[in-house]
C-alpha positions as YAML, in Angstrom:
chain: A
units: angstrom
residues:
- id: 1
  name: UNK
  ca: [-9.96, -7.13, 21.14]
- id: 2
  name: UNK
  ca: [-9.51, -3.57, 21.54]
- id: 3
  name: UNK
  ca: [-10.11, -1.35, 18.21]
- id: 4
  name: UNK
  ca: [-6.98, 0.98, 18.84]
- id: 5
  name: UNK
  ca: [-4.95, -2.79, 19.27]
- id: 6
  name: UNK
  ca: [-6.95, -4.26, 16.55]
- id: 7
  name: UNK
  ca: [-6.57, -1.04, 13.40]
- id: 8
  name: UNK
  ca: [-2.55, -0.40, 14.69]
- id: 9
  name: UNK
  ca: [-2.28, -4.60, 14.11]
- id: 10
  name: UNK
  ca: [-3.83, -4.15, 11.07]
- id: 11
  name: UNK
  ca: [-1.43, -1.12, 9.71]
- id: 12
  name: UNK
  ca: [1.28, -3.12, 10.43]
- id: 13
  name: UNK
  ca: [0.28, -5.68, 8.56]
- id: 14
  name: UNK
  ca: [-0.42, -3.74, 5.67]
- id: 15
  name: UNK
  ca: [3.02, -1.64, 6.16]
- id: 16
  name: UNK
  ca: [4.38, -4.62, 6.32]
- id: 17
  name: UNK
  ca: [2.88, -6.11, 3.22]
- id: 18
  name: UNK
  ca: [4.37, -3.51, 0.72]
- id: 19
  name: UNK
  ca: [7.82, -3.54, 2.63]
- id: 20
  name: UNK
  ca: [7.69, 0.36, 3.81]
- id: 21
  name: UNK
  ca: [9.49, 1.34, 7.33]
- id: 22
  name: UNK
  ca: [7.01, 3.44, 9.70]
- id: 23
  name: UNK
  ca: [8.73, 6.42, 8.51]
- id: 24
  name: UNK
  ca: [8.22, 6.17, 5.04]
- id: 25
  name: UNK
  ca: [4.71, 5.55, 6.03]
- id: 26
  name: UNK
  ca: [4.78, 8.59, 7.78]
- id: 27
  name: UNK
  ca: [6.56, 10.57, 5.08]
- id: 28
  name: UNK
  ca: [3.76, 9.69, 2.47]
- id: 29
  name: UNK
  ca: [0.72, 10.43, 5.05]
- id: 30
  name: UNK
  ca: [2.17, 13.77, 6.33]
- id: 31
  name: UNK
  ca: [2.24, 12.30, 9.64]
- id: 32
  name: UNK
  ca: [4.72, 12.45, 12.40]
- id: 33
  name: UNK
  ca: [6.94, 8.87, 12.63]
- id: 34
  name: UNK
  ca: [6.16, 8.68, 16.61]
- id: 35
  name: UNK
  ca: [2.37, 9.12, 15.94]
- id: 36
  name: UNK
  ca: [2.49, 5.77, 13.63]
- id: 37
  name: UNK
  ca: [4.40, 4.04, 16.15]
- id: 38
  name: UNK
  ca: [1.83, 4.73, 18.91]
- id: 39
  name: UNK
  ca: [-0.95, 3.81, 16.62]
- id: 40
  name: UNK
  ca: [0.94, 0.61, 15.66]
- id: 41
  name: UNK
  ca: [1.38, -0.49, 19.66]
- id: 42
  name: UNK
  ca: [-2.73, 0.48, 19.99]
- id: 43
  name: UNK
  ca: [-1.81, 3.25, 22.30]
- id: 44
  name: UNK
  ca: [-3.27, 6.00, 20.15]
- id: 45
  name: UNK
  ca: [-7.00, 6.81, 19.37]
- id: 46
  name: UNK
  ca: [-6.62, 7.56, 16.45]
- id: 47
  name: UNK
  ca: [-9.19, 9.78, 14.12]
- id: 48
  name: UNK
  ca: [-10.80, 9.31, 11.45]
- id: 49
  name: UNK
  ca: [-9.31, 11.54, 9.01]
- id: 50
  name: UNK
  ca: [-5.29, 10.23, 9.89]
- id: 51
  name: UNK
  ca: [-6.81, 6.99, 9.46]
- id: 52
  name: UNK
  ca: [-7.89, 8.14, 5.93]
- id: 53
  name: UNK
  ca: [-4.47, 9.67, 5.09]
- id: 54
  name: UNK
  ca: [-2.77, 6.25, 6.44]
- id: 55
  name: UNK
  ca: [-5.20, 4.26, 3.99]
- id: 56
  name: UNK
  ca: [-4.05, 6.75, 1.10]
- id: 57
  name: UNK
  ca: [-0.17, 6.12, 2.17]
- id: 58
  name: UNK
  ca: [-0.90, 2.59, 2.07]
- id: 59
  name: UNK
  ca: [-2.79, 2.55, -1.08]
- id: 60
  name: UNK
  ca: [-5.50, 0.83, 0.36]
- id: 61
  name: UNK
  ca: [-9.38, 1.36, 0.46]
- id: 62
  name: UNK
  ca: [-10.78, 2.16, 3.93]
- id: 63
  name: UNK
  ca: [-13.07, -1.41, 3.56]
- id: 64
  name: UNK
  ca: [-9.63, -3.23, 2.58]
- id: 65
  name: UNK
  ca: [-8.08, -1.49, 6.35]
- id: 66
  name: UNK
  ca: [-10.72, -2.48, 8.11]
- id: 67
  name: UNK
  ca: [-11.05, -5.99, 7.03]
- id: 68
  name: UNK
  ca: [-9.75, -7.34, 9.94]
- id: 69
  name: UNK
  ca: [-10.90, -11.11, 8.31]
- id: 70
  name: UNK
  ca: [-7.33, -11.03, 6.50]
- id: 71
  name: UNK
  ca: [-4.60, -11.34, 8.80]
...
């Protein structure tokens, strides 16, 4: 699987887990609604310091996002 497909997947899950819309998600990393949406559909590459500020907004370790083992 493609990593763009395979990390958006995975912060949807996660969003999804603690019941937050993408723009709340947004909101809490400081990060434009649009921009989580494209990383959601895989479309974005995104970098390594949004996905840091996502893992923050999602109170989640970076091991914990990247543990693509739990789905």
């Amino acid at each position: 699987m493609d990593i763009k497909i395979a990390i958006g997947k995975r912060i949807k899950l996660l969003r999804n887990e603690i019941g937050i819309s993408q723009e709340e998600l947004a909101d809490r990393a400081g990060i434009d609604r649009t921009y989580i949406t494209s990383v959601e559909c895989g479309r974005r590459n995104i970098s390594i310091v949004n996905i840091e500020k996502i893992a923050k907004a999602l109170d989640v370790t970076l091991s914990r996002l990247f543990d693509f083992s739990i789905e």
